[in-house]
N, C-alpha and C positions, 0 to 999 in steps of 0.2 A: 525586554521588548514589549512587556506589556501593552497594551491600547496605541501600538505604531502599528502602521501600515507597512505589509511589506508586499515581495511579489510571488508571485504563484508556485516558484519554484522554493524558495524556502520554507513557505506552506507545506509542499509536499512532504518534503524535508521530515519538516515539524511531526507533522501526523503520521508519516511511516513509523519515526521513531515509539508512535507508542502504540503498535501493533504488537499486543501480543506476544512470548514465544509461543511456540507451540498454533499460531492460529495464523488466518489469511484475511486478507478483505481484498477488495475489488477495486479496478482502476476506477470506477465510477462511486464507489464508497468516499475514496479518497476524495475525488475531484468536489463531490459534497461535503464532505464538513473542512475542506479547506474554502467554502463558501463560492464556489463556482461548478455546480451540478452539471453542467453540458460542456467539461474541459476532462473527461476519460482520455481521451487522446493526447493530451498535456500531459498529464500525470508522467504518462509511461515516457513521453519525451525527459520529462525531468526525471527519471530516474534510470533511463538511457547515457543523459549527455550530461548533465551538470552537476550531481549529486555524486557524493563521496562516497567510499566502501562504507563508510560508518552506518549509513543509513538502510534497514533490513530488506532492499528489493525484492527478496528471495520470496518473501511474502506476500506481496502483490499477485494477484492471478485477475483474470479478464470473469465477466459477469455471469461466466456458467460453471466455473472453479476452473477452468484450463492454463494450464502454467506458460508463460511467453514463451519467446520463439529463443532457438540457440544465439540470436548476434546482442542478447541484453546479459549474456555470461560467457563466459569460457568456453564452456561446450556447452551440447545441449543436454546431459543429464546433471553438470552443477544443481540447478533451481530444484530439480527434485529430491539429490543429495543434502543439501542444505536442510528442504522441507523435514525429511524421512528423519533427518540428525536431531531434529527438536519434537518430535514422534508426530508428524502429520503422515497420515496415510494419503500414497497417492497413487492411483489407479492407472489398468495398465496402458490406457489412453491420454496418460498426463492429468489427469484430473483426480482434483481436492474435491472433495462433498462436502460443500460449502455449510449444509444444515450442521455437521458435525464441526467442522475448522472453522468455518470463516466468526469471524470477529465479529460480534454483537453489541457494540458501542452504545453508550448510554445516553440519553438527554444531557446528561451533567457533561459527557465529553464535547457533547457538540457546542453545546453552549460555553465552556470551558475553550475552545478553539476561535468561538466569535471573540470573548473577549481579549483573549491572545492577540489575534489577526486585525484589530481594531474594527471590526466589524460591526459591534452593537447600536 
């Protein structure tokens, strides 16, 4: 798929899958180096409605570490069990500390995703 264009949600796709185990990023992380910074709201749609179990949701948290709400899982303590199973600590408020989990992605990924996405 190299230098094709595609659409927003196979982007999400793409980049969830190389979150990390063990870490998180953010619905707005995502929505950036899938090349559309002001689609956070997207993201979680596409990892809601269109996106397959294959793809790590569990990892996604909202931009202050707090983990989604119960209707994006089974119940509402999956996302945590999932988290805790790959050694994320998560607090007793739903929230990941983002300094320690969250996903630190490099220049080389982000630009690595432009040329993916045809973006360059």
């Amino acid at each position: 798929m190299t230098g094709q264009k595609m659409d927003f949600y196979e982007r999400v796709g793409i980049v969830c899958r190389r979150i990390p185990y063990g870490k998180v990023a953010t619905y707005g992380q995502i929505a950036m180096l899938c090349g559309k910074p002001n689609n956070s709201r997207q993201v979680g749609y596409a990892l809601n409605r269109s996106l397959s179990g294959e793809v790590p949701a569990h990892r996604v948290v909202n931009h202050k570490g707090y983990l989604s709400g119960a209707s994006a899982f089974f119940d509402s303590g999956m996302q945590r069990r999932m988290l805790e199973s790959e050694g994320v600590q998560v607090g007793e408020e739903n929230r990941v500390e983002l300094k320690v989990f969250g996903w630190r992605h490099t220049l080389e990924d982000a630009l690595e995703f432009r040329r993916l996405f045809g973006d360059e």
